[in-house]
C-alpha positions in Angstrom: 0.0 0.0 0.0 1.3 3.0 -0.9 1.1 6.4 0.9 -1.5 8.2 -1.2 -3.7 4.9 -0.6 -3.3 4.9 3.0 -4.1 8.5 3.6 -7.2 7.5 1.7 -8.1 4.9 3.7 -7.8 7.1 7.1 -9.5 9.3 5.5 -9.0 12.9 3.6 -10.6 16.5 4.0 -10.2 19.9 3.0 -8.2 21.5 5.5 -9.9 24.9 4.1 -13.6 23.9 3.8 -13.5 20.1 5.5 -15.4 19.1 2.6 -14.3 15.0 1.9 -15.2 15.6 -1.6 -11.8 15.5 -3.0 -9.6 14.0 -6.5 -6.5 13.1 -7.0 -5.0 15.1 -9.4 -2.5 12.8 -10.7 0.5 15.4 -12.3 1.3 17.0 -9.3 0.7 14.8 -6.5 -1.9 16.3 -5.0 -5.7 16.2 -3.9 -8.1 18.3 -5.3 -10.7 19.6 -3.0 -13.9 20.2 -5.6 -15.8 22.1 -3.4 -13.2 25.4 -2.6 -10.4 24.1 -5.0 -7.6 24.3 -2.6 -5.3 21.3 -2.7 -4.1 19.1 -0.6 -0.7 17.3 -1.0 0.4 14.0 0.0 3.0 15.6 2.9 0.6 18.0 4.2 -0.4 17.2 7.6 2.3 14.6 8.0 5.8 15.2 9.9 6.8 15.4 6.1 5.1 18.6 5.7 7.3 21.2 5.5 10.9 19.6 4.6 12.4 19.8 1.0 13.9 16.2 1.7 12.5 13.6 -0.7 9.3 11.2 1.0 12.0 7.8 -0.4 15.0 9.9 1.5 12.0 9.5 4.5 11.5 6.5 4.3 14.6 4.8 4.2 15.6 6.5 7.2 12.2 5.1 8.9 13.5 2.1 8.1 16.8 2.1 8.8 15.7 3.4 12.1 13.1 0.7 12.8 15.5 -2.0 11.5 17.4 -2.4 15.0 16.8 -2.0 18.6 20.2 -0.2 18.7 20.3 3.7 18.5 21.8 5.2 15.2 23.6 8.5 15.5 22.5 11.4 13.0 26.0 11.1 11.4 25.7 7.9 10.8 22.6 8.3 9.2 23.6 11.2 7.4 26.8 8.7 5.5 23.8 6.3 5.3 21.6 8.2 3.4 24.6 10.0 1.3 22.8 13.3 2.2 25.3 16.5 2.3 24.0 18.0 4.9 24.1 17.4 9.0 20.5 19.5 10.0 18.5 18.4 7.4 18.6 14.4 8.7 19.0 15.4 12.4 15.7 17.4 11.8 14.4 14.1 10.2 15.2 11.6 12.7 14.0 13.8 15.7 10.8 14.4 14.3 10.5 10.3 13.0 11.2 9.8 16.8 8.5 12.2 18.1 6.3 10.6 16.1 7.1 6.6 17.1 7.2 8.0 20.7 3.7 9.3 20.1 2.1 6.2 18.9 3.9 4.1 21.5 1.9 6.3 24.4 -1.4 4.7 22.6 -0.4 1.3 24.0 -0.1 -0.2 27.1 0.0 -3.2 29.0 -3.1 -4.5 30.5 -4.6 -7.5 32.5 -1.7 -10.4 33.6 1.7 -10.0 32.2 3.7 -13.0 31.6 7.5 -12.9 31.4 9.8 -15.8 29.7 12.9 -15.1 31.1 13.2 -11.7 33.7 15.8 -11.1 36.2 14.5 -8.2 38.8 16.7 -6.6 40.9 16.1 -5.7 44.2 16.4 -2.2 45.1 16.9 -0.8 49.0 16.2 2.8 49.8 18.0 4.4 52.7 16.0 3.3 55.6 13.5 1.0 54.0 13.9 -2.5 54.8 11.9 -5.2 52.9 9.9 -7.7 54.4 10.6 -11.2 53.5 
């Protein structure tokens, strides 16, 4: 599924008029609201929105992101992605990481929570002693 298909599917409005009467309009990308005329395009309202860095640039840094638990440093990313500039991919990856922290606060853990394989470690306070 691509991204114009997805958007589709969460569903689109005008931001001017918040009419859902919109087209594609294939040539440049865009939707076209039939109502007011003001178009829509596929970045707007996304953390896409206002950078000049290609959506495939985007992505493969989403993905390269996502790939690994580890962390990956901007600079490495930045050799990664062959990009020139520092700002432009630190800009990127912080707001890719506002985003996945975002949609991590919509779930939690609930009910009985079973663990393979945990080691706890016990933690004293200063004056606190723990019943046994």
């Amino acid at each position: 599924m691509d991204m114009k298909e997805k958007r589709e599917r969460v569903g689109m409005a005008c931001k001017r008029c918040n009419s859902t009467d919109l087209r594609w309009h294939q040539p440049k990308y865009q939707w076209h609201c039939r109502d007011c005329s003001f178009r829509t395009t596929l970045r707007s309202g996304t953390g896409m929105q206002s950078s000049n860095v290609p959506v495939h640039i985007w992505y493969q840094c989403m993905a390269l992101m996502s790939a690994t638990k580890k962390p990956i440093s901007a600079h490495e990313m930045q050799r990664n992605l062959a990009m020139k500039r520092y700002e432009p991919v630190w800009a990127m990856m912080h707001k890719i990481r506002s985003s996945m922290g975002q949609r991590d606060e919509r779930y939690s853990l609930k009910g009985i929570v079973e663990f393979d394989e945990a080691h706890f470690k016990k933690h004293v306070s200063k004056g606190v002693r723990l019943k046994k």
